[in-house]
VEXROTOR-389873 format. One record per residue (C-alpha): x, y, z. Coordinates in steps of 0.001 Angstrom, whole numbers, plus 524288, in hexadecimal, padded with zeros to 5 digits. Example, Ala and Ser with C-alpha at 12.3 -4.5 7.8 and 13.67 -1.06 7.14 Angstrom:
% residues 2
8300C7EE6C81E78/835667FBDC81BE4/
***
This chain:
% residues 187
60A7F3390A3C2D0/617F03337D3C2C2/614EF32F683B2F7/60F7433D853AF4A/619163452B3A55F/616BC3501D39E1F/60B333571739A0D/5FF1A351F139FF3/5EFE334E1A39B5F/5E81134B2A3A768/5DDFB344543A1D8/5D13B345663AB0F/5D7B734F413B366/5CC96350523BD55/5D09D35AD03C7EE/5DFC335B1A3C2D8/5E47A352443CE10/5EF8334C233C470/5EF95357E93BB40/5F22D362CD3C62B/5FFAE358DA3CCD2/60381358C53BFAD/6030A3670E3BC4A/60A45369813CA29/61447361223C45B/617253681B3B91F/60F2535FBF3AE6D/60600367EC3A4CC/5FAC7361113A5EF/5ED0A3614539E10/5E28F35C4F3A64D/5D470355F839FAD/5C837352643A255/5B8A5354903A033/5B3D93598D3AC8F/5B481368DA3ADC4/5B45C366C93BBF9/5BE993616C3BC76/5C722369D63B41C/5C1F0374EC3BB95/5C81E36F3C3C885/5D38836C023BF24/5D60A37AF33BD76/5D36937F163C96D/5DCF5376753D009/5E6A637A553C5DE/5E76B3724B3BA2D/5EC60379F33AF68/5E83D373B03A448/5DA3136D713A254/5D108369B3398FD/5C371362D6398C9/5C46E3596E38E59/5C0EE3497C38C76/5CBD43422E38C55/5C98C33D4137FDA/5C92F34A9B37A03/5D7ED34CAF37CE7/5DEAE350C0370FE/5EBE43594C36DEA/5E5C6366F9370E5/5EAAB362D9380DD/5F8A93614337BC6/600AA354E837D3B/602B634E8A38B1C/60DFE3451A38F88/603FF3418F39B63/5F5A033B8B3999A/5EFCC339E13A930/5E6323334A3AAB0/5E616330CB3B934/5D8ED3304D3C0E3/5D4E03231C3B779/5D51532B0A3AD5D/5DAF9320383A54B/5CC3C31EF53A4D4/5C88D32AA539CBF/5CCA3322593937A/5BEF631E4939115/5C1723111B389D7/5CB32307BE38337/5C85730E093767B/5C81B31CF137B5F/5D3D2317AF3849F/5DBEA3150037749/5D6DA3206836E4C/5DB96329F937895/5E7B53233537C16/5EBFB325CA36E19/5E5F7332DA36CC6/5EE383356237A6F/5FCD53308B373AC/5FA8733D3736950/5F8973469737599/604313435437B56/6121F3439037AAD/61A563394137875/61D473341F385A4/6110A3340038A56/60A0832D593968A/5FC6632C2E398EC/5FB56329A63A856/5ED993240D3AA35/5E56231D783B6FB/5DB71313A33B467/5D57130A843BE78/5D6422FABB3BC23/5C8402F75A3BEBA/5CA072E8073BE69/5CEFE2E74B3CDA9/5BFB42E7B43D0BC/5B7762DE0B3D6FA/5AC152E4453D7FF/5A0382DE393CEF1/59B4E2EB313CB15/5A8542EEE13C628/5AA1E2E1A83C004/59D6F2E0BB3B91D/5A0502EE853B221/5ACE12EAAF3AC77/5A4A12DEE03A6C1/59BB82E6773A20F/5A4E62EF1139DA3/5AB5B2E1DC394DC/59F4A2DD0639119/59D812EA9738A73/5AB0C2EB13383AE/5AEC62F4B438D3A/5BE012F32639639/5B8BB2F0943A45F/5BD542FD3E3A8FB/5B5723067339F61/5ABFF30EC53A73D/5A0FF318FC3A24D/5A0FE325A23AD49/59E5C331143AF20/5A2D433B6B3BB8E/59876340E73C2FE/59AC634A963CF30/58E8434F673D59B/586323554B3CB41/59025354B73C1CC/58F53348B73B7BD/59983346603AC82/599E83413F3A1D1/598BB331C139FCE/5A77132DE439A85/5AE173208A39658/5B9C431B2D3A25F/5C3C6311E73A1F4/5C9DC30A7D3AC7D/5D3FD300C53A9A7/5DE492F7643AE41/5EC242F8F63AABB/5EB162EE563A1AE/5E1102F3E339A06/5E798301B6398EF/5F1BF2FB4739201/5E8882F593388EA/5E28830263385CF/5F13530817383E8/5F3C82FE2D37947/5F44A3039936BE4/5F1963112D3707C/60244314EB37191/602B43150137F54/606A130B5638B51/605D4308AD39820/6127F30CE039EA6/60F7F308E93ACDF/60488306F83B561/6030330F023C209/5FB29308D43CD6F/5F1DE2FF873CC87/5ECB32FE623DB3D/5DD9F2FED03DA64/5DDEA2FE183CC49/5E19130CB53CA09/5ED7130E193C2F5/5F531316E73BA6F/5F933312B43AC88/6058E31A653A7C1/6045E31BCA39842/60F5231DA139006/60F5631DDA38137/615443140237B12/6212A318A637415/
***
């Protein structure tokens, strides 16, 4: 949380883990996300400001933000290369200047395992990045909605980045394959 400045968008903010140590810290933060359970948990725990909105539906109504966390592979919500790139734009007119986005994603190609393998061939023969996954959340009865996810290594985030007017600053981690890209625009 070191890289956090600023006013925050929490991006996928679940239960408010990240968004509630922030607000304790001083930062005004704005918290998203589709499930209404989980915003409901959100304000009962204390989060002051939530919405339940697509990522992709973002736009200036939420204000401008100097932080974009995306932590939780969230990196992922993403959806695709070409969603990945769209919003990365869209993202350098909602915020200020010195902007960071700090994202997780999960480097899938430290697998072995054939049934992991064979669906990021599949994924290629389609056209599709190897870490592009279809999903949706289900919790007992309750079943969401099937969504787009994107998991990628830290050389293909900075692929995605290019031409969108942002960079990789530094990489966080890496054990595992989950990491932490820090996202900086590029001045």
């Amino acid at each position: 949380m070191d890289f956090v400045r600023g006013r925050v968008l929490d991006v996928g903010v679940g239960a408010g883990r990240f968004a509630l140590y922030l607000q304790e810290l001083g930062h005004e933060v704005v918290g998203i996300d589709v499930s209404p359970g989980a915003l409901e948990i959100c304000r009962k725990r204390g989060v002051e400001k939530v919405h339940r909105l697509p990522f992709h539906k973002i736009d200036a109504s939420l204000g401008t933000f100097d932080t974009v966390l995306m932590m939780g592979n969230n990196f992922g919500l993403f959806a695709n290369p070409g969603r990945a790139k769209w919003m990365l734009r869209r993202l350098k007119n909602l915020t200020s200047g010195n902007a960071r986005i700090v994202a997780e994603s999960l480097d899938i190609y430290g697998t072995d395992k054939p049934e992991h393998l064979k669906y990021h061939a599949r994924n290629r023969d389609r056209g599709r990045m190897a870490g592009e996954i279809r999903l949706r959340v289900r919790h007992r009865e309750l079943i969401g909605d099937w969504f787009d996810y994107l998991m990628v290594s830290q050389s293909e985030m900075q692929e995605i980045l290019e031409g969108t007017g942002w960079r990789v600053a530094e990489f966080i981690g890496g054990a595992g394959g989950q990491y932490v890209g820090v996202i900086e625009k590029k001045v």
